[in-house]
N, C-alpha and C positions, 0 to 999 in steps of 0.2 A: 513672310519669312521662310527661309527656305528649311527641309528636313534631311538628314541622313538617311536613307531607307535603306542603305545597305547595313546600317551600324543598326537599324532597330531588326532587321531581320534575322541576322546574326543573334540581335537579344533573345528573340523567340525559337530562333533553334537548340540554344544554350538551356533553356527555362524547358524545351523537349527532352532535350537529351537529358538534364539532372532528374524531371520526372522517371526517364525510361530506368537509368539505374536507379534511381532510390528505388521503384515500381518493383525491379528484378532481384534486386539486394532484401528489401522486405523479405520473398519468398523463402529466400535464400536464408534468412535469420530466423526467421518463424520455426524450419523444420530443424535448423541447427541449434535454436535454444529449446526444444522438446530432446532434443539429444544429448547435449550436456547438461540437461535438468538444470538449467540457469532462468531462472523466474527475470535476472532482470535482463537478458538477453530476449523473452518471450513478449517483456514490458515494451521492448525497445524495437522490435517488430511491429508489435500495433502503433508505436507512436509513427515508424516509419511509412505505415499505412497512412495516417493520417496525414504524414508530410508526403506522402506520393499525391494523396487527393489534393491540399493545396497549392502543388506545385502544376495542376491538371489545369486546376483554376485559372492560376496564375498565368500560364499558356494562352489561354482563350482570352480574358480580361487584358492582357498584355497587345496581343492582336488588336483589339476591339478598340482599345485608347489608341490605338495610330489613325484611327479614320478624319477625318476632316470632317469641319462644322456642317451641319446642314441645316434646315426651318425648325425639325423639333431639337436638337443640341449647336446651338447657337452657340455655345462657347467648346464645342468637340467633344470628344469620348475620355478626354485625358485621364479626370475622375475614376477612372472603369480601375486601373491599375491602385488608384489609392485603395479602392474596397479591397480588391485582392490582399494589397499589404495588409489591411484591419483584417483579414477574413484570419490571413498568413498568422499574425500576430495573436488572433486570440485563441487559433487552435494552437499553437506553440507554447503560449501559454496554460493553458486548459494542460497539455502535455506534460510542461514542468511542474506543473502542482500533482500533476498524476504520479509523476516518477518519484520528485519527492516524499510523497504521503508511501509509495511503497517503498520504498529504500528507508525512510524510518520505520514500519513496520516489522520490515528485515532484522533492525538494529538487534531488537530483543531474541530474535531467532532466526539465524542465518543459516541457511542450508548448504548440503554440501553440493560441490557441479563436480565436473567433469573438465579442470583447468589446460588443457592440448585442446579438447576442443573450443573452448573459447579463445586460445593463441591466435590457432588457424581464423576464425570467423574475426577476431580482431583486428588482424592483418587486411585482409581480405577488406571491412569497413573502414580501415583508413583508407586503403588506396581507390578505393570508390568515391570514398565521400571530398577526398582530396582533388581528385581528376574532376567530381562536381560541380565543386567550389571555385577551383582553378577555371575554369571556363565561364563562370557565372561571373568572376572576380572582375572581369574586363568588362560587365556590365555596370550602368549607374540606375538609381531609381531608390525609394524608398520600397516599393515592394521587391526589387530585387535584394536591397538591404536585408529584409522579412526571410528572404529564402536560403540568403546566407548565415541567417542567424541561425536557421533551421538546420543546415548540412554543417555548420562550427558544431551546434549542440551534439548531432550526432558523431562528428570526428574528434571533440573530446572527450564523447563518452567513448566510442570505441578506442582511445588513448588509454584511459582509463581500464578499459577492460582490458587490453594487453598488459599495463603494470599487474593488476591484481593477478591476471592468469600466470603472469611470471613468478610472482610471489607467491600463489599457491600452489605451485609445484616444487617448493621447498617449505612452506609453513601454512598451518590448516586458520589462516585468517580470514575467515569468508565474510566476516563484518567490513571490511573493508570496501568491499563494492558498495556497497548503501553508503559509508561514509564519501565516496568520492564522487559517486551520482549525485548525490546530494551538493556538495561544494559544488559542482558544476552547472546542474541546476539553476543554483543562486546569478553566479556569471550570467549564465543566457539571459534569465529573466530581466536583471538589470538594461542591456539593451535592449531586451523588447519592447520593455517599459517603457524606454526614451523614446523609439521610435513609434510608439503606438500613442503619446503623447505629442507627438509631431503630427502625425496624421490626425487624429482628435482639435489638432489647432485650425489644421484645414479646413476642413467639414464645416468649423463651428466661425469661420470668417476672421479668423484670427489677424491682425494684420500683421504679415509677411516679417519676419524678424532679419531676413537679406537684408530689408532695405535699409537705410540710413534713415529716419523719419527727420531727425530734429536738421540734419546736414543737409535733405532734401529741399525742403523748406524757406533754409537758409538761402541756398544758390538757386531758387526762384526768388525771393523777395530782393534780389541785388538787383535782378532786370532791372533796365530801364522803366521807366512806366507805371511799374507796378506798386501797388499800394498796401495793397493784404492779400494773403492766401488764406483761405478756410475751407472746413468740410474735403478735407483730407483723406478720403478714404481706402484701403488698399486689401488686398485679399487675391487668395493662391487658387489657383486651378488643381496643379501638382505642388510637388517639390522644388520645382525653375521656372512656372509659369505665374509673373505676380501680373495684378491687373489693377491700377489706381482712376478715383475720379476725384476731380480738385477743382475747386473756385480762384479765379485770381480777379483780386478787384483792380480795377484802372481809372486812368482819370478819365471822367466823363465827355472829355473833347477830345479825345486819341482818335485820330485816324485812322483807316480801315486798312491801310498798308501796314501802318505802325503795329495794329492790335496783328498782323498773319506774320510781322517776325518777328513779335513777343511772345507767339504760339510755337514759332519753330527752334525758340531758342530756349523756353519750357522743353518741348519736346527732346530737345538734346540732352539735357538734366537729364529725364527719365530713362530715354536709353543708355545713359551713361550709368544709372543706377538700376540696367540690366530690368528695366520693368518690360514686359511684353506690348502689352495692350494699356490705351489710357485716356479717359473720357477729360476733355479738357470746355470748362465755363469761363468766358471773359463777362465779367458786368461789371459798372460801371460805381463809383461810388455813390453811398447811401441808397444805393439798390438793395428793396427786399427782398 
């Protein structure tokens, strides 16, 4: 089967450059939330630490899944990009529970900032995290899924921070940023949640929810010849990579011609139901 290697190369310049800004933006928030004495502009620095590192990851892992099979990964590197999503998804997580737990913290005692400078640095984290995103967006993958959860969470908290900054320079409600952190928080979570349950299904050989099981099944037992299918088994590489192995029983005096274009007309079913790869058993009835 053939690969785009200009479209995955692209992916990994894309997954560079969102490291390089977020990597430079961090810097950039770290000493701008010690200046407007904003605790969760300081919160949101380290978290963006955290998402430079797994967007580093995600780089390398992303590379690595392009290689072709060899003797010790017989079925290729693809997996490499799943771990990065898990890695992506549990420090995201680990992150929203963090901001969370400080933003209610906050609630009971909210301090005062320095609302113009958090305008400016807000400005400034959209249009970073924006240009990000925007170039990641033209990518597909569940770990790139993972890294745009990561620069959404940061461009609607810096959303957020621009409403509050605007509102605090006419009313001294500084509860409000824990309140909106907080709602958004919740947002992100929820998709990582589904995604990180998606990747969880992989791992554990979950069989492929793409496929059609019962409809697959079906338009094999209409062949010609055939008598039963069992031992049906299917399971994901990635996210587009399924891989099935199937029994189909026949009659026991089928011809050797007859049994290779009741193979190739199985085989059409399965590419037709977009599986990659698929281990195919012909035997014969009341075969053990």
């Amino acid at each position: 089967m053939g690969h785009d290697h200009s479209h995955q190369h692209k992916k990994v310049n894309n997954i560079l450059l969102a490291f390089s800004l977020n990597a430079s933006f961090a810097v950039i928030e770290f000493f701008g939330g010690i200046f407007t004495n904003s605790v969760a502009i300081m919160s949101d620095a380290l978290h963006d630490f955290g998402d430079s590192l797994a967007l580093l990851f995600s780089y390398f892992a992303d590379k690595l899944s392009r290689r072709e099979a060899n003797q010790k990964y017989t079925f290729g590197y693809k997996r490499f990009s799943l771990v990065s999503a898990l890695l992506n998804g549990t420090i995201l997580l680990v992150g929203s529970v963090f901001v969370i737990k400080e933003a209610i913290e906050r609630l009971d005692s909210p301090e005062v900032v320095k609302p113009e400078g958090m305008l400016y640095l807000a400005i400034l984290g959209i249009a970073v995290n924006s240009f990000a995103a925007y170039r990641l967006s033209k990518d597909e993958g569940l770990n790139v899924k993972m890294l745009m959860y990561h620069l959404l969470e940061d461009l609607l908290g810096w959303a957020a921070v621009l409403v509050v900054s605007v509102i605090l320079l006419f009313k001294p409600w500084y509860v409000l940023d824990s309140v909106l952190s907080i709602l958004i928080s919740l947002i992100i979570l929820r998709g990582v949640l589904k995604n990180l349950l998606k990747v969880g299904k992989i791992f554990v050989q979950h069989f492929p929810e793409e496929i059609q099981r019962e409809q697959l099944l079906k338009q094999i037992k209409s062949c010609d010849g055939v008598k039963d299918v069992h031992y049906l088994q299917g399971w994901s590489l990635d996210e587009s990579t399924f891989n099935v192995t199937l029994h189909v029983v026949v009659d026991g005096s089928m011809r050797m011609i007859d049994a290779d274009k009741l193979r190739k007309n199985v085989e059409g079913f399965l590419k037709e139901a977009k599986i990659s790869m698929w281990t195919i058993q012909l035997e014969s009835e009341g075969h053990e």
